[in-house]
C-alpha positions as CSV (number, residue, x, y, z in Angstrom):
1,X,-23.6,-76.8,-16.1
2,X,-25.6,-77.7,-12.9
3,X,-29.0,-79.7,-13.3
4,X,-31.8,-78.1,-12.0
5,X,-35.0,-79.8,-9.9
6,X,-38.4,-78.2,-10.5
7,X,-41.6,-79.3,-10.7
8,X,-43.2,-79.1,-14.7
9,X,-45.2,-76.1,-15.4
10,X,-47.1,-75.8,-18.6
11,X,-47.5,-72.2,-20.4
12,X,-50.5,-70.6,-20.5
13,X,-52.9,-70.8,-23.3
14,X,-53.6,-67.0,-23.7
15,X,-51.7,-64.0,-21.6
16,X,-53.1,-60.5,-22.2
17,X,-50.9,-58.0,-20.9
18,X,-51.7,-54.1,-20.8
19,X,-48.9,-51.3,-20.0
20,X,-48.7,-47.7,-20.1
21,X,-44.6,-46.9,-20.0
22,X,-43.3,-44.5,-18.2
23,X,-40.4,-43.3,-16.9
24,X,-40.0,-44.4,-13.1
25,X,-42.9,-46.7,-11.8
26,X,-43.8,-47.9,-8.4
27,X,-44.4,-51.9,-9.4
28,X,-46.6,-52.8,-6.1
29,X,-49.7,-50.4,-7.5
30,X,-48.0,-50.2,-10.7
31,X,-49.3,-49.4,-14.4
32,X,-50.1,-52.4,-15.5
33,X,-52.2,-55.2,-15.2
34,X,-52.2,-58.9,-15.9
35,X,-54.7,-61.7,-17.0
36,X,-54.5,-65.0,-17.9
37,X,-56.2,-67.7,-18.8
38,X,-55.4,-71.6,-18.7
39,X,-52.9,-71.4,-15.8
40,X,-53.5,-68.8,-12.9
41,X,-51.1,-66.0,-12.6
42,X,-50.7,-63.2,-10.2
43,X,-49.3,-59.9,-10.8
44,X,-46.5,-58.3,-9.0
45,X,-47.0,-57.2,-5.6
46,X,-46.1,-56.8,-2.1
47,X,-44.7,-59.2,0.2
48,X,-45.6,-58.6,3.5
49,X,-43.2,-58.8,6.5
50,X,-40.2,-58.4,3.9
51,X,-38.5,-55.4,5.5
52,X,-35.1,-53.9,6.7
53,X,-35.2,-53.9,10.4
54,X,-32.4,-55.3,12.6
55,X,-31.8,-59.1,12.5
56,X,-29.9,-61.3,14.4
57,X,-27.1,-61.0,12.0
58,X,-27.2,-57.0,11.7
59,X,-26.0,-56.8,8.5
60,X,-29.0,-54.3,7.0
61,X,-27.6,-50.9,8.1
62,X,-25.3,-51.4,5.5
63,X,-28.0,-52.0,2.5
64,X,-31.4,-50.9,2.4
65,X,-34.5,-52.7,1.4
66,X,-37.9,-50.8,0.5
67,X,-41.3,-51.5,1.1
68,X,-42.3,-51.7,-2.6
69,X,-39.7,-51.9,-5.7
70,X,-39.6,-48.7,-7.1
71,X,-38.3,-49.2,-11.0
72,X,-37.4,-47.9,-14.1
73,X,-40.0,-48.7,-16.4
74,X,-38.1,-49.0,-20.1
75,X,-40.1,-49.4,-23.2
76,X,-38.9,-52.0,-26.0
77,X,-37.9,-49.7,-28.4
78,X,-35.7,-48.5,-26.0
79,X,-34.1,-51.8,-25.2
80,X,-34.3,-52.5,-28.6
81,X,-32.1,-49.4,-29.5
82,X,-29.6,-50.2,-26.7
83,X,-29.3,-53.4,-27.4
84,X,-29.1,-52.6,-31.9
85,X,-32.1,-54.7,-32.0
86,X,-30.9,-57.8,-29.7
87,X,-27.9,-58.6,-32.3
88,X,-26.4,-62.1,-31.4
89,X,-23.2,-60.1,-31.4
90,X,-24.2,-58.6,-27.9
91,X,-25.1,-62.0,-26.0
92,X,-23.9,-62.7,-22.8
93,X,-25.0,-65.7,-22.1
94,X,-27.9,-67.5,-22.0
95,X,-30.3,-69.6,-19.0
96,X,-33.5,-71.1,-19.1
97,X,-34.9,-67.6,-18.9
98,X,-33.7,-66.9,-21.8
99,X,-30.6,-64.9,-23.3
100,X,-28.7,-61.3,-21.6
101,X,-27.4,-58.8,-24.0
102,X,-24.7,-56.3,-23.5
103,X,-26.7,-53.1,-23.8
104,X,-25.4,-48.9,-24.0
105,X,-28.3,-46.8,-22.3
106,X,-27.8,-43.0,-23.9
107,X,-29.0,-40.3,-21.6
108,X,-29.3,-36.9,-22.7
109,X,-27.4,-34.6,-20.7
110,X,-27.8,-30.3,-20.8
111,X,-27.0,-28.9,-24.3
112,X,-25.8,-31.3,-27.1
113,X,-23.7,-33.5,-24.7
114,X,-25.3,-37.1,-23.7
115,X,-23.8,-39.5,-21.1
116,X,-24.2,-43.5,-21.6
117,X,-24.5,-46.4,-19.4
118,X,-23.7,-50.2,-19.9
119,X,-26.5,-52.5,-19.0
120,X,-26.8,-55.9,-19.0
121,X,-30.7,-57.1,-20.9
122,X,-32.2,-60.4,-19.8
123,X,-34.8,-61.4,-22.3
124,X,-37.4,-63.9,-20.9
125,X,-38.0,-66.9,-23.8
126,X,-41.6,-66.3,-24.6
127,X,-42.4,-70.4,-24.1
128,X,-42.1,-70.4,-20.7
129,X,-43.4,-70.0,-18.0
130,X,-41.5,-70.6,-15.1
131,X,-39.6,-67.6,-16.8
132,X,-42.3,-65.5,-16.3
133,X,-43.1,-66.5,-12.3
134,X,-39.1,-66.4,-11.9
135,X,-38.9,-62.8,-13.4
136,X,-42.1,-61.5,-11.5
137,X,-39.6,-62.7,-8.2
138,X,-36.7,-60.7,-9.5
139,X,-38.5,-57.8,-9.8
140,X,-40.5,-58.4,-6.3
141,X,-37.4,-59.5,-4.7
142,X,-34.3,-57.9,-6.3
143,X,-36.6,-55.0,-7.3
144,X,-36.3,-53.5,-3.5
145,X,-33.0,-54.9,-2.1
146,X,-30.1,-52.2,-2.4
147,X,-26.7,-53.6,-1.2
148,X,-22.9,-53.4,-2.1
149,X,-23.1,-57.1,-2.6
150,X,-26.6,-57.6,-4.5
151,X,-26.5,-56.8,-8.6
152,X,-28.8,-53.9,-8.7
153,X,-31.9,-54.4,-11.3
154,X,-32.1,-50.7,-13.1
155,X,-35.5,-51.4,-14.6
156,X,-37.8,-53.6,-16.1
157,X,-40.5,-53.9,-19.7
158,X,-43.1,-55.7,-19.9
159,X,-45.1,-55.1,-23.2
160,X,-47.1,-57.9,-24.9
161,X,-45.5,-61.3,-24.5
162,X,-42.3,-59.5,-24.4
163,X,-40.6,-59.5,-20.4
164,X,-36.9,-57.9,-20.1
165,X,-35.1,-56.9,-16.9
166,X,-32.4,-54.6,-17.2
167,X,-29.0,-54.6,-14.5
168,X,-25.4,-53.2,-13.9
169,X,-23.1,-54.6,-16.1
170,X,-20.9,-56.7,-14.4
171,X,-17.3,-56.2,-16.2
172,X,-15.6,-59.2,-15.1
173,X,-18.5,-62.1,-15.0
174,X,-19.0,-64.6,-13.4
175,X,-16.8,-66.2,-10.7
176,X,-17.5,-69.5,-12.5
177,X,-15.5,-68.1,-15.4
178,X,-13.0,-67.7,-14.2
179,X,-12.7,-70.8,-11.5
180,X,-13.0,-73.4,-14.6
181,X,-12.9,-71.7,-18.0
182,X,-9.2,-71.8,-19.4
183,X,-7.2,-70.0,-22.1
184,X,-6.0,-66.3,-22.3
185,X,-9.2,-64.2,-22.0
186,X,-9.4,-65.5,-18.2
187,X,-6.5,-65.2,-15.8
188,X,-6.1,-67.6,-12.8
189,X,-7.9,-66.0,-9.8
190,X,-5.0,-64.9,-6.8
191,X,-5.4,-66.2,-3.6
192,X,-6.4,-62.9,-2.2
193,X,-8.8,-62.2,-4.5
194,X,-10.2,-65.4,-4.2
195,X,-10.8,-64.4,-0.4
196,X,-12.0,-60.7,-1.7
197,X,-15.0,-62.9,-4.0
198,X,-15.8,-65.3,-0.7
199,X,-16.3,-62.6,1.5
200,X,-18.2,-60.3,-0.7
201,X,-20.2,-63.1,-1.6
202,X,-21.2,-64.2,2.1
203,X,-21.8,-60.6,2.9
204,X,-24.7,-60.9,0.3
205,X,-25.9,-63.9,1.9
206,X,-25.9,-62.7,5.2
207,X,-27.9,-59.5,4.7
208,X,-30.6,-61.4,3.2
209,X,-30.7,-63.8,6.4
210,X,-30.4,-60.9,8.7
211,X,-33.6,-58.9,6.9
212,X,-36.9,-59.1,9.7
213,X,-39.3,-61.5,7.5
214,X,-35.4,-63.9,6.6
215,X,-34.8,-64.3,2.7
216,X,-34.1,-67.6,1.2
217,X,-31.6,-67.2,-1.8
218,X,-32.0,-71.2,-2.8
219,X,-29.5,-70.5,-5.7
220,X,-26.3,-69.7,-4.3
221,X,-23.7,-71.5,-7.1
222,X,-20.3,-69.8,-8.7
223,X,-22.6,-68.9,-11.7
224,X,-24.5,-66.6,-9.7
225,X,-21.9,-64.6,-8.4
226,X,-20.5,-61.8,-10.5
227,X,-17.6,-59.5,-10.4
228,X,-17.7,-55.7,-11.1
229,X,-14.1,-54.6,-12.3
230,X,-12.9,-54.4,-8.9
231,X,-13.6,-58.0,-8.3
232,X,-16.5,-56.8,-5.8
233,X,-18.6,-60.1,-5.7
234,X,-22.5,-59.2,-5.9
235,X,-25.4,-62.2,-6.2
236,X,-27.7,-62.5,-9.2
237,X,-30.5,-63.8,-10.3
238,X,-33.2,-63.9,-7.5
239,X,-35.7,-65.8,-9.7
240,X,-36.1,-68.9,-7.1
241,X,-35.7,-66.4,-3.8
242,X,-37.8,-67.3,-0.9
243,X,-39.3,-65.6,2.1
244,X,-38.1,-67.1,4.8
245,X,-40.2,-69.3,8.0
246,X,-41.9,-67.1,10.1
247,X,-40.9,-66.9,14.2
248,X,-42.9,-70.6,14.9
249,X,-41.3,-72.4,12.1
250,X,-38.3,-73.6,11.3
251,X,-38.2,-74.1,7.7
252,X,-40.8,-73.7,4.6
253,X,-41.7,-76.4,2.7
254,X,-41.7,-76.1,-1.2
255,X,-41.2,-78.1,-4.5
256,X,-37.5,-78.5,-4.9
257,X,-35.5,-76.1,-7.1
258,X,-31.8,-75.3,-7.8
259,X,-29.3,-76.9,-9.1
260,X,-28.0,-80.1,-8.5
261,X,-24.0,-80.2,-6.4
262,X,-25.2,-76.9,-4.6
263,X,-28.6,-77.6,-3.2
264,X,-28.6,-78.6,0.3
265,X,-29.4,-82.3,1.2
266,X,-32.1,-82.0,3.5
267,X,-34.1,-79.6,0.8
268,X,-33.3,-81.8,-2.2
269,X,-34.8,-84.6,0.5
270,X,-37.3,-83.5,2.2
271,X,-38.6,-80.3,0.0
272,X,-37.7,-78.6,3.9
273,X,-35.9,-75.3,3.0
274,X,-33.9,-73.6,5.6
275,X,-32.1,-70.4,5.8
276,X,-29.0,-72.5,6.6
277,X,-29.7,-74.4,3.7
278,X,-28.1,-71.8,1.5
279,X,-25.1,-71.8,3.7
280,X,-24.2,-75.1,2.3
281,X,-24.5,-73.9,-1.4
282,X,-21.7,-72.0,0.5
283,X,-19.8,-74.6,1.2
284,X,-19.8,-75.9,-2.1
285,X,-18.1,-72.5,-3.2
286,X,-15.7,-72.8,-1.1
287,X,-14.7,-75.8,-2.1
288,X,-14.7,-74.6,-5.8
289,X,-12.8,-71.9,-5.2
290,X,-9.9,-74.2,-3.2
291,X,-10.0,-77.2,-5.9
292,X,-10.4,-75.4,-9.0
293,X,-13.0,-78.2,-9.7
294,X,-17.0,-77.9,-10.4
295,X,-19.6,-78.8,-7.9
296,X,-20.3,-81.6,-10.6
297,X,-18.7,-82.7,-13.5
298,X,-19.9,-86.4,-15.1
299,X,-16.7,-86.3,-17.1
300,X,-14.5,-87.2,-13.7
301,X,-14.3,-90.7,-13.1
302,X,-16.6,-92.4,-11.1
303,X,-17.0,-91.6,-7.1
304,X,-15.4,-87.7,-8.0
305,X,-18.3,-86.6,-10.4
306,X,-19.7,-84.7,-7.0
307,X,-17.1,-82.5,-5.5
308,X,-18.0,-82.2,-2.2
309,X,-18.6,-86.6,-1.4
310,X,-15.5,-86.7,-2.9
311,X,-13.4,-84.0,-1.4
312,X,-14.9,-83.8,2.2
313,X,-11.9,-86.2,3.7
314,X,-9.2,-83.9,2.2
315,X,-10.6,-80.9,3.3
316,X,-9.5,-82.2,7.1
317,X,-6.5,-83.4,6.8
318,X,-3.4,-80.8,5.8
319,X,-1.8,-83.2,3.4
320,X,-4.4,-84.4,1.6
321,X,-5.9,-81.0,1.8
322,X,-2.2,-80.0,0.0
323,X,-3.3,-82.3,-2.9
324,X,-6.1,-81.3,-4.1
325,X,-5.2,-77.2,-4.2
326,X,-6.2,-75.6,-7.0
327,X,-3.0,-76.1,-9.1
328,X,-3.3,-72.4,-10.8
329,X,-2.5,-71.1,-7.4
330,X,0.9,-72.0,-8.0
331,X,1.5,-72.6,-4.8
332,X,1.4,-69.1,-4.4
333,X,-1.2,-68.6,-1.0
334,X,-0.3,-69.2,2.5
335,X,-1.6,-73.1,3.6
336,X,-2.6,-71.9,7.2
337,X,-5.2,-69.6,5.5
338,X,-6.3,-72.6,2.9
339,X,-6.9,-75.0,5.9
340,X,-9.0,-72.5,7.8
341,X,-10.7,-71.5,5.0
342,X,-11.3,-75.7,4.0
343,X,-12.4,-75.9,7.5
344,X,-15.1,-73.4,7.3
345,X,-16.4,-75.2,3.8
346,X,-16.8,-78.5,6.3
347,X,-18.5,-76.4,8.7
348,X,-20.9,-75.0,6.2
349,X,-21.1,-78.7,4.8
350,X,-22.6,-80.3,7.7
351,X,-25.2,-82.7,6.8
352,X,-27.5,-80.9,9.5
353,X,-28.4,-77.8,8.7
354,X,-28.9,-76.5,12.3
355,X,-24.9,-77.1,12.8
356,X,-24.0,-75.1,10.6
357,X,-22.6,-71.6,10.9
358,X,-24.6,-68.7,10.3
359,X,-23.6,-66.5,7.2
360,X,-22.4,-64.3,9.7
361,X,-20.5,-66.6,11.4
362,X,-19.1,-67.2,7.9
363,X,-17.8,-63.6,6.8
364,X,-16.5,-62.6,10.4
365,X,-14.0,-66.3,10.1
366,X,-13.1,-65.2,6.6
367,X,-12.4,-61.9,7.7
368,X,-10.2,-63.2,10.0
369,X,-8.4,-65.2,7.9
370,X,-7.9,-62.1,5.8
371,X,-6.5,-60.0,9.0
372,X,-4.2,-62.6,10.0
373,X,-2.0,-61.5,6.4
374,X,-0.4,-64.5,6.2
375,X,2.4,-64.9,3.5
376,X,2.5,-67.8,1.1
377,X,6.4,-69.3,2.3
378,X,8.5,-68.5,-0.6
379,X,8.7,-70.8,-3.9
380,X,6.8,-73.2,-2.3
381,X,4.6,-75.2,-4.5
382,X,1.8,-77.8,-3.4
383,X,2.2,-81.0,-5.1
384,X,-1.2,-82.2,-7.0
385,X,-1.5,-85.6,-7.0
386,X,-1.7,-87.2,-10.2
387,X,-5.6,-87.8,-10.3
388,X,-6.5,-83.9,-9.7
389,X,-3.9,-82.9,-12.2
390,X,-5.1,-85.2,-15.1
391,X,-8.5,-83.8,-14.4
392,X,-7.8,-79.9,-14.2
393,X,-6.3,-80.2,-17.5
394,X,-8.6,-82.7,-19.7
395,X,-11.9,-82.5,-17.4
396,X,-12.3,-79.2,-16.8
397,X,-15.0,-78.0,-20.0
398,X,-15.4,-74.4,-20.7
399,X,-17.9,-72.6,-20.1
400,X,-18.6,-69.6,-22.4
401,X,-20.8,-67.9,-20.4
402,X,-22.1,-66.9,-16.7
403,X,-26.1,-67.4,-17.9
404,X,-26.6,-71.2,-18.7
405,X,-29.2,-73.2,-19.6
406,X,-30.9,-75.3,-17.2
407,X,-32.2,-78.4,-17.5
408,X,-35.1,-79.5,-15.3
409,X,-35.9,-82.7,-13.9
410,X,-39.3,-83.4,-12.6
411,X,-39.3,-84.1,-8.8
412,X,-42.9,-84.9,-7.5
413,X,-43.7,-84.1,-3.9
């Protein structure tokens, strides 16, 4: 579970909240208004400059991003039904947003016959408010960004004090699931698809760099990435997205947010936030998904709690690099590909941000490591030294679910 920095935010006294449901609803002029009183709010709207034209990256021709979200509007007995009233039997997982239930979405079809859709329900916690500015962003944000690698948000309620966003369902999780959780429900993750979830994952990335007016991700952790039943990686959870620096800037500067082993140094710093700073968030992946070990664990000894100060020397050196495999693998993935893949999670480490590759940089070398079909040599298995062994097998803490709960840690700017 990662830690996450954020500035404390205090709930409103009073929120009155108006709707009038429907089925489809445009959200920038949308049917609904908001006041508040104690804390000011603002109600969904547009962000300008946040468009789909060509970037340097020219990744957008193959997603699409609209110039207002344009959402199903679902009422709360609907979700309600779907979801047989919220029972604890249909949870997901759980996040300081509050808890995502496994939902069935019956449509009527011609005649008697009805067709049905599986849904995943997030269900904002009614204390807080950073939940509510972090699901007014999701909607804003993930609301009117279509791509193969983005989780698509179906729809949204907002009735009362009740907020719910409604997405695919993802049939295989999270990617963090299955890197650290152990037993039989979750099988070790092949080489290859491995590279299938890295590359998927950076293709997300980069179409959100390449957009016109750049967007930030700022959350980009194994947690975040979820797997259809393909293993097609697609990112989640947009709630701390960012519009990127405009054309005479370099960065943004912003209270710092994320979570602790991913975020880059210079934001966690500086409160400086750079595209490339999710890039390194990258790199952190990368690393999980060679090791086998969380971005932070305080249960490893001391100087190994964070991953990447730890692991940096081995990732540039083929026998240490040998040593600190993921031991699931087996052995079973060819070491030529590993060491160019650890060498593109030091790349995407670099302290400074402006030497680091570009997210499309990033998914053109691991496409090239997957086009080079190397073969793991035959029966050959990496030796783990005794150290990473010991740990994969009484450090490594299950985690039951992709949604966790953060916990925040003041950070004053």
């Amino acid at each position: 579970m990662g830690l996450c920095w954020s500035s404390p935010s205090k709930s409103p006294s009073t929120r009155t909240t108006t709707t009038t449901p429907t089925s489809t609803g445009n959200i920038s002029s949308g049917p609904f208004k908001s006041t508040t009183t104690g804390t000011s709010r603002s109600t969904i709207s547009n962000f300008s400059g946040f468009s789909g034209a060509s970037g340097e990256d020219g990744y957008p021709e193959e997603g699409q991003i609209l110039p207002n979200p344009n959402l199903r509007i679902f009422s709360l007995a609907e979700l309600r039904a779907s979801t047989r009233n919220f029972k604890s039997e249909n949870v997901l997982g759980e996040g300081g947003f509050g808890k995502v239930f496994k939902g069935w979405l019956e449509e009527k079809g011609p005649g008697s016959h009805s067709t049905g859709t599986v849904i995943a329900v997030k269900k904002l916690n009614s204390e807080s408010f950073q939940g509510f500015e972090e699901w007014q962003c999701e909607v804003n944000f993930l609301g009117r960004i279509y791509h193969p690698n983005l989780v698509k948000l179906l729809g949204y309620c907002l009735e009362g004090d009740d907020l719910l966003l409604v997405y695919e369902y993802m049939q295989k999780g999270s990617l963090e699931n299955h890197l650290f959780r152990k037993g039989s429900v979750v099988q070790p993750l092949s080489w290859e698809i491995r590279l299938k979830i890295a590359i998927g994952a950076a293709k997300g990335l980069a179409f959100l760099h390449a957009s016109e007016k750049q967007v930030i991700y700022r959350d980009f952790k194994a947690s975040n990435i979820l797997l259809d039943g393909s293993y097609n990686a697609k990112l989640s959870d947009f709630g701390l997205a960012k519009l990127g620096p405009s054309a005479s800037q370099s960065h943004i500067t912003t209270r710092v947010m994320g979570t602790q082993g991913y975020a880059a140094p210079e934001y966690v710093a500086t409160g400086h936030l750079y595209v490339k700073s999710d890039n390194y968030g990258f790199g952190v992946v990368l690393a999980e998904i060679l090791t086998g070990l969380r971005a932070l664990d305080p249960l490893r000894p001391t100087g190994q709690q964070n991953l990447t100060d730890w692991i940096k020397p081995h990732l540039s050196e083929r026998k240490k690099l040998r040593r600190i495999m993921d031991p699931r693998l087996e052995g079973k993935y060819p070491f030529k590909s590993a060491f160019r893949v650890a060498q593109l999670a030091l790349k995407c480490l670099e302290t400074e941000q402006k030497n680091r590759p570009s997210m499309k940089e990033v998914v053109e070398s691991l496409e090239l490591v997957v086009s080079a079909n190397e073969k793991p040599l035959e029966r050959r298995t990496a030796r783990a030294s005794p150290s990473i062994g010991h740990q994969q097998s009484h450090y490594r803490r299950e985690q039951l679910s992709s949604f966790q709960p953060r916990q925040t840690v003041s950070r004053a700017h």
